[in-house]
C-alpha positions in Angstrom: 81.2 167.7 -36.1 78.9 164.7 -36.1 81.0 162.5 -38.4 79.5 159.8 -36.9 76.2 160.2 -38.8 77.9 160.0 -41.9 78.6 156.5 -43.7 82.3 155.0 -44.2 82.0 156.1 -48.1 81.4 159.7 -47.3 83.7 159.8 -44.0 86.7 158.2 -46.6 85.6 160.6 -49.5 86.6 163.5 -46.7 89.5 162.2 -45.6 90.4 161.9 -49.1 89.2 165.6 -50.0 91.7 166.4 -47.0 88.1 167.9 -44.9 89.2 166.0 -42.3 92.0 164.3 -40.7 91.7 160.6 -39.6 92.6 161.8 -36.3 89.4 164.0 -36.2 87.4 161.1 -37.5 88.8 159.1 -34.1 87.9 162.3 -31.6 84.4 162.4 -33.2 84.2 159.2 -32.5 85.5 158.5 -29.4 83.5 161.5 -27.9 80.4 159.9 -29.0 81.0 156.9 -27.5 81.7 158.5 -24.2 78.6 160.7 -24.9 76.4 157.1 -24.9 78.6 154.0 -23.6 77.6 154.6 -19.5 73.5 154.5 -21.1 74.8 151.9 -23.6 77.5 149.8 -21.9 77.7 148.0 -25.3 82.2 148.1 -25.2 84.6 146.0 -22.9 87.5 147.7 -24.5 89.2 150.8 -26.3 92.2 150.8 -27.8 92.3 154.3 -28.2 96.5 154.5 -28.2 96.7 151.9 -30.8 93.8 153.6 -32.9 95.5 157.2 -32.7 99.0 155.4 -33.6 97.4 154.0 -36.5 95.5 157.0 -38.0 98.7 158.9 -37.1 100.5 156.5 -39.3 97.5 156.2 -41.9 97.4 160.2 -42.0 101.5 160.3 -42.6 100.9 158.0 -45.8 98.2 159.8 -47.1 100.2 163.5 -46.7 103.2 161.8 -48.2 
């Protein structure tokens, strides 16, 4: 999908558009960073439950 290119304005202008879901956002993400962090080695943690909680609950709000 390569949301990752995107800026924050155009990645919240989606989410608001209903393009994407914040979940999707997170998967984009999180595959990235496992696509670069063994090269890049640049995180000490992810909080990948607590993130996914939180979009869920985000998401929930916005489809409300």
């Amino acid at each position: 999908m390569g949301l990752y290119n995107l800026s924050l304005k155009e990645i919240a202008l989606k989410i608001k558009n209903k393009e994407v879901l914040i979940t999707e956002v997170l998967d984009d993400i999180y595959n990235r960073i496992d696509e670069k962090e063994e090269k890049i080695d640049a995180y000490l943690l992810l909080t990948k439950e607590e993130a996914y909680k939180r979009a869920n609950e985000l998401q929930s709000r916005l489809d409300a």
